[in-house]
DOSE-242539 format. One record per residue (C-alpha): x, y, z; residue in one letter. Coordinates in steps of 0.05 Angstrom, whole numbers. Example, Ala and Ser with C-alpha at 12.3 -4.5 7.8 and 13.67 -1.06 7.14 Angstrom:
      px      py      pz  resn
     246     -90     156     A
     273     -21     143     S
This chain:
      px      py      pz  resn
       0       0       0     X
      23      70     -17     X
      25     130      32     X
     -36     152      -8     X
     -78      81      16     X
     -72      57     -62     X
     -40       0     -80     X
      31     -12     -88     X
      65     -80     -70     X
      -4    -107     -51     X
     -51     -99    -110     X
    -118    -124     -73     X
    -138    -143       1     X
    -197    -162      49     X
    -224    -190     101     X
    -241    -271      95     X
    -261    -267     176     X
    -259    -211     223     X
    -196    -237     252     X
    -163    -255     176     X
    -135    -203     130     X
    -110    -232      63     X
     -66    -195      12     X
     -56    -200     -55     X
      16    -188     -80     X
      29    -156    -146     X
      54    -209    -197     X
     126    -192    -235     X
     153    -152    -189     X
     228    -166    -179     X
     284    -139    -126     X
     345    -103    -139     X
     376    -173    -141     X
     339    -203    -185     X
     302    -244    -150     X
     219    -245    -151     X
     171    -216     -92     X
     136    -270     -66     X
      95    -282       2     X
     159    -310      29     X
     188    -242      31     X
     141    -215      64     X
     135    -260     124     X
     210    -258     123     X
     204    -184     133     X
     146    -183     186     X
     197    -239     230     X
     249    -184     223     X
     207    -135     248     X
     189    -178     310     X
     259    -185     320     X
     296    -156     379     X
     362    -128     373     X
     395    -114     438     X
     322    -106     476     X
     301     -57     427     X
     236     -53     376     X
     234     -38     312     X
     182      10     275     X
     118     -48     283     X
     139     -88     334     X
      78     -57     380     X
      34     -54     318     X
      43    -121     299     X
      27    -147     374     X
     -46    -169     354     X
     -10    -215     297     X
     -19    -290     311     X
      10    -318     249     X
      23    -294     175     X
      17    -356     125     X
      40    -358      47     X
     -30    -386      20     X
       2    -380     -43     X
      69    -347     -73     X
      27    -280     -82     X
     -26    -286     -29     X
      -7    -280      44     X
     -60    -279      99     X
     -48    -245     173     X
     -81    -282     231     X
     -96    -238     291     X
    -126    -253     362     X
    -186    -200     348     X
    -203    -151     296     X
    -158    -112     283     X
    -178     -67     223     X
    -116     -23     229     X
     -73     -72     202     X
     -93     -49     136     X
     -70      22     148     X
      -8      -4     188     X
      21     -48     133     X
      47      11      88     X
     107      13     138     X
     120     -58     135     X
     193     -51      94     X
     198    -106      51     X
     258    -153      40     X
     282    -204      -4     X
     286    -275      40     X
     361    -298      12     X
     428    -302      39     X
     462    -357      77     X
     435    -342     139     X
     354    -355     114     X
     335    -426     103     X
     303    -459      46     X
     227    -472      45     X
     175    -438      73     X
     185    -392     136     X
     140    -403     194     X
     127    -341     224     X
     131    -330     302     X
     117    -270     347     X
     195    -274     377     X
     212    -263     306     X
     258    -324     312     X
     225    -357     255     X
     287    -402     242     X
     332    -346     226     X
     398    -340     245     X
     411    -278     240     X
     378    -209     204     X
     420    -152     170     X
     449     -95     222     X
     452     -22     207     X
     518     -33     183     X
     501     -79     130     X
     442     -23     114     X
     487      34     109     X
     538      -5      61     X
     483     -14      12     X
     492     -90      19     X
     424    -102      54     X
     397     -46      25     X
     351     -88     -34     X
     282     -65     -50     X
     229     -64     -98     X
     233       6    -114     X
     246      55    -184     X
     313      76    -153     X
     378      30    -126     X
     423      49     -67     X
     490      76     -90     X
     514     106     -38     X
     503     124      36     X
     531     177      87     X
     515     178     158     X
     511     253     146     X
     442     244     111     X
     478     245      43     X
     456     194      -8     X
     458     179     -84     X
     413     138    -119     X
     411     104    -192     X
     350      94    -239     X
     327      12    -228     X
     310      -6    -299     X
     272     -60    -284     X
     224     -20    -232     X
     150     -54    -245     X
     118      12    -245     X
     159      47    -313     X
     217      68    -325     X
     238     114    -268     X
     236     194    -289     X
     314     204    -265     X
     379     171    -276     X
     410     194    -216     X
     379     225    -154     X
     423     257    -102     X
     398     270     -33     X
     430     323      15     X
     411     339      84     X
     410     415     102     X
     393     429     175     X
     387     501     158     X
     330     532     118     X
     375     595      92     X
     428     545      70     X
     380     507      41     X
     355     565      -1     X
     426     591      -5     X
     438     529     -53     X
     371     526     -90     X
     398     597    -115     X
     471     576    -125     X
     441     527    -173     X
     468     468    -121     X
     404     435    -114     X
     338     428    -159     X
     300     424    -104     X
     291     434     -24     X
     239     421      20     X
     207     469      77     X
     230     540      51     X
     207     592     104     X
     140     625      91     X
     177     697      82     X
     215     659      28     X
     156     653     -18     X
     154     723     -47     X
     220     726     -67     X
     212     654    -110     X
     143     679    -129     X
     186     735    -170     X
     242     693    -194     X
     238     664    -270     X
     279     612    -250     X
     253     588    -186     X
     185     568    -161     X
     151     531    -108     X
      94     471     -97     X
      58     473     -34     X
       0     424     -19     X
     -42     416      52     X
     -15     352      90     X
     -44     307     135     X
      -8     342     204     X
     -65     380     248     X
     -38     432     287     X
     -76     440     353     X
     -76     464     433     X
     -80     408     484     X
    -113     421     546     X
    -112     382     611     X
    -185     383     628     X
    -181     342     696     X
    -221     376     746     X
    -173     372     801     X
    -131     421     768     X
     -73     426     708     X
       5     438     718     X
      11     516     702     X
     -53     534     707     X
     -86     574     762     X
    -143     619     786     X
    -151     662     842     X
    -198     624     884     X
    -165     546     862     X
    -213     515     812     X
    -192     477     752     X
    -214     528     701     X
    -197     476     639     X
    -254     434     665     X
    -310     471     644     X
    -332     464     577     X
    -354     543     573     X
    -280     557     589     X
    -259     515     532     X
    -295     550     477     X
    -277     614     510     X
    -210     594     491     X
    -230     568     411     X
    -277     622     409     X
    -213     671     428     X
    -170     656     364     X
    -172     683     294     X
    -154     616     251     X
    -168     649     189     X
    -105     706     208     X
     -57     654     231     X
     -70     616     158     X
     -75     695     115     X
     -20     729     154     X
      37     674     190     X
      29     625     133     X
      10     674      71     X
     -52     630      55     X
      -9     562      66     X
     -48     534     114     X
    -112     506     123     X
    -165     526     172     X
    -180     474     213     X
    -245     464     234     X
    -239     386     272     X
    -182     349     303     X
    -162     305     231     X
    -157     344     161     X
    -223     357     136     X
    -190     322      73     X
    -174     260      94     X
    -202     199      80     X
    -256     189     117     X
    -264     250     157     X
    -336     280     173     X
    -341     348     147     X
    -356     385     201     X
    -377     462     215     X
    -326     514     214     X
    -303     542     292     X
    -322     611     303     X
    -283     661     313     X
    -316     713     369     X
    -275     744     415     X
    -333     790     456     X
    -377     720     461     X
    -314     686     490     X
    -311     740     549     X
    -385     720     564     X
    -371     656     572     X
    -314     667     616     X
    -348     710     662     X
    -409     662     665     X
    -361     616     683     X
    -344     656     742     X
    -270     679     711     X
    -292     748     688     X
    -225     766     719     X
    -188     713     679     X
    -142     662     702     X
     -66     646     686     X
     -34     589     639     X
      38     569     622     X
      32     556     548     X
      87     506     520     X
     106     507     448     X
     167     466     410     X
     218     519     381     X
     244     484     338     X
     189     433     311     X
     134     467     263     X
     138     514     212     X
     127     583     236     X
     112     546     303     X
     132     594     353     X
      98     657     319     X
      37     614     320     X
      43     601     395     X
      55     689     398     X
      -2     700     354     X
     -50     655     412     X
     -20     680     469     X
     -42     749     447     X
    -114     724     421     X
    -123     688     493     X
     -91     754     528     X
    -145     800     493     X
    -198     766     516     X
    -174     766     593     X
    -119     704     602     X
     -56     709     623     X
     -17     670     586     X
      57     651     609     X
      94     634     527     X
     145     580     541     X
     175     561     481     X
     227     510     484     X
     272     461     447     X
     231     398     421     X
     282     354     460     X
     262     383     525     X
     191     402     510     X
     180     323     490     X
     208     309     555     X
     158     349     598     X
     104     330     561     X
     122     258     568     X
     129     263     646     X
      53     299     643     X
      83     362     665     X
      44     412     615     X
     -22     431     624     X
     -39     476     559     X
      11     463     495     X
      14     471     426     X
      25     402     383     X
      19     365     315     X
      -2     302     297     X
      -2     269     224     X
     -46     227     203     X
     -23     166     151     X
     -59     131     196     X
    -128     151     182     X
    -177     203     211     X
    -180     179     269     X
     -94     172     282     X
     -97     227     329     X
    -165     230     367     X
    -160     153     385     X
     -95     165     417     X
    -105     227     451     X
    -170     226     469     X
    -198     150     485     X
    -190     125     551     X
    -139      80     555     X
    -144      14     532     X
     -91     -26     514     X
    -118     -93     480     X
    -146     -26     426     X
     -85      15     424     X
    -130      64     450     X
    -108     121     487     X
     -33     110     502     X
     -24     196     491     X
     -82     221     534     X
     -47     276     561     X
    -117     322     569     X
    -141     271     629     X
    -209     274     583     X
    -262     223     591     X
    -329     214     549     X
    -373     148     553     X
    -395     164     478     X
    -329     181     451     X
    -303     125     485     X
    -359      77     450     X
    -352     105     381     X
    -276      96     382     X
    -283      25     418     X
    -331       5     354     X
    -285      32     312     X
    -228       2     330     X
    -253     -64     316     X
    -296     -47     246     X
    -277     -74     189     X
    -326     -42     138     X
    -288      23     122     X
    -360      56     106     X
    -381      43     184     X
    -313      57     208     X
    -316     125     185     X
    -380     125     208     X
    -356     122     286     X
    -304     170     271     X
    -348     221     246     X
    -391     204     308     X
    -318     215     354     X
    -298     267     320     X
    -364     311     326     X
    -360     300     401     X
    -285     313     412     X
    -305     383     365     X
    -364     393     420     X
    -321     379     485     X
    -254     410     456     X
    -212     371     504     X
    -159     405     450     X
    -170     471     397     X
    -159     456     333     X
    -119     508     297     X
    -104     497     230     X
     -77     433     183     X
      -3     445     160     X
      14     454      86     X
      88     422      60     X
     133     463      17     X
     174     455     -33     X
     212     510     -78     X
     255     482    -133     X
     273     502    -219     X
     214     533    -253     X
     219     475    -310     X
     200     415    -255     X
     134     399    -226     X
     121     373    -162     X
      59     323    -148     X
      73     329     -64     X
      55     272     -20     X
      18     292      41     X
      45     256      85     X
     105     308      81     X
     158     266      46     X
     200     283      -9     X
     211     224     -64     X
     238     233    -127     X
     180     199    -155     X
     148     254    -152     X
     183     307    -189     X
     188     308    -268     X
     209     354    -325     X
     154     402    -342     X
């Protein structure tokens, strides 16, 4: 499956059971090797991801917990087993990496798969044998060259890619911490392209000949998180101790309070998307919900009938260094919450140490982003549901919120395998999440990417850059 839910590697797939998934692998499809994609790669590939090294996980080991057994009905059919439904296999799959099964150290026949990841294998490739290229085999329009632990890497055209014959011959990737460098070489001619050019950038390619730029809305929400628990929220206090977050009139005080359609017009210059809900409006399978109002003199009311006429004080975290524009976002909403009566304490800080105090539960009000490859429902099912392990709901509930209808849509959810009545109790989620605002939506992040006039860039919205997909005008 592609970012994009089409198919890729797996042309077909569906439920025989509500506990069996079975896939249907594209036929002719070789590796950089040579050798043919089967269903014996991939169970070879789901054992390595099971696989410990030194105590540590890899990307699915947690997502493929649910995973009983993965059997090659056929060499291009392959069929998950699960201990209950568990519908977002489907959507987890597209970051299974696939491998071919060879090498001395894989034996012959068919691999039984095992949740240890043991599976009869001696031993998997290391990051060593990665970063040499010599495990580095895929499926894929371009072959591995070479690699730098820099974040340099050079690619070749695979003439035997399934898909066509690859747009480039070579493909060199550079990694550029700094956006001014970055744009320092787009206009030295060093690069074709770069990603994430600064907002205040735009103009100046806008009125180059030479230069452009592609920007497209992504899947990343950006939102405020509030701790809602009535006994109180670290950094947040009122004059005679209440838990102001707690009360719902307080909460759309706050929505109410911010001008989303300025942040997206004046930060962003029209690159961003008002959000109106907690997932894009975009994505598939969101409910298209109402836009969020924007009324500063009808937030004070509610404050005051809330008994906080007088206001109340928050520390308000925000990464420095994470989101585009992110800490003149988290400037422009302290101001919009000051206006209407909150003091508001800005604490921006490094994402290394603001991850840390948000881990240990320590913020009460912050500003955060969430993608969503996962679905609509990625980011409300974690932050939102109670917890519930056996689910994977809830392991990010940072806002201490609780609803019993929330709660049951995402619990039917999580277990639907009809995508038409899945979305169904997301819509039904999302609409309450939208009414409680256990969070405030802000607005949905847009990628950027300036590059030559004479290319054209189809972007991915899940914010990665692939040369598949630039090509010549």
């Amino acid at each position: 499956m592609a970012a994009d839910d089409s198919p890729l590697l797996a042309e077909s797939w569906a439920w025989t059971s509500p506990t069996s998934l079975e896939v249907k692998l594209r036929q002719g499809i070789t590796f950089h090797d040579g050798g043919a994609l089967t269903a014996r790669d991939v169970i070879y590939s789901a054992c390595r991801m099971m696989y410990l090294i030194d105590g540590k996980r890899n990307l699915l080991t947690s997502s493929m917990g649910p995973i009983t057994d993965i059997v090659a009905v056929d060499d291009h059919t392959v069929r998950f087993d699960m201990n209950a439904p568990y519908p977002l296999w489907v959507q987890k799959m597209k970051f299974l990496s696939i491998l071919p099964a060879s090498g001395g150290d894989v034996p012959e026949g068919p691999i039984a798969y095992d949740a240890e990841g043991n599976c009869g294998i001696a031993s998997y490739p290391s990051r060593a044998d990665f970063e040499s290229g010599d495990a580095a085999i895929g499926t894929g329009p371009y072959k591995l060259v070479r690699f730098d632990k820099s974040g340099e890497a050079d690619l070749e055209k695979n003439p035997d890619y399934w898909g066509g014959a690859p747009e480039w011959d070579e493909v060199q990737i550079r990694t550029i911490g700094n956006a001014g460098a970055r744009l320092a070489g787009l206009l030295a001619g060093d690069f074709d392209l770069i990603e994430n050019p600064t907002t205040e950038d735009l103009p100046g390619l806008e009125a180059n000949d030479e230069l452009t730029y592609t920007a497209i809305p992504s899947w990343r929400s950006i939102f405020l998180l509030l701790d809602v628990n009535p006994e109180g929220a670290p950094g947040v206090s009122a004059a005679d101790g209440s838990a102001p977050l707690a009360d719902i009139r307080v909460r759309q005080a706050m929505s109410m309070a911010i001008n989303r359609d300025a942040i997206a017009e004046r930060l962003f210059g029209g690159e961003a998307t008002v959000a109106n809900q907690f997932a894009p409006s975009y994505r598939t399978g969101a409910p298209e919900l109402p836009a969020l109002a924007y009324d500063p003199e009808k937030a004070k009311a509610l404050l005051e009938e809330a008994g906080y006429a007088d206001g109340f004080t928050i520390d308000f975290y925000a990464p420095s260094d994470r989101y585009a524009n992110g800490a003149r976002v988290a400037q422009a909403v302290t101001q919009y919450l000051s206006r209407v009566g909150i003091t508001v304490n800005l604490k921006t800080e490094p994402w290394s140490v603001f991850a840390g105090k948000r881990r240990d539960k320590e913020l009460g009000v912050f500003m955060y982003g969430w993608g969503h490859p996962q679905g609509a429902a990625q980011m409300i099912s974690f932050a939102f549901a109670s917890r519930d392990n056996d689910l994977g709901l809830g392991a990010s509930n940072y806002s201490n919120y609780q609803n019993d209808a929330f709660d049951a849509a995402m619990k039917a959810w999580a277990v639907e395998t009809d995508d038409d009545k899945a979305n169904e109790f997301v819509g039904q989620a999302m609409r309450v999440a939208v009414e409680d605002l256990p969070g405030i939506p802000l607005y949905y992040q847009h990628t950027i990417w300036a590059h030559r006039a004479d290319l054209v860039v189809n972007g991915r919205q899940d914010e990665r850059t692939s040369a598949t997909t630039v090509s010549r005008k």
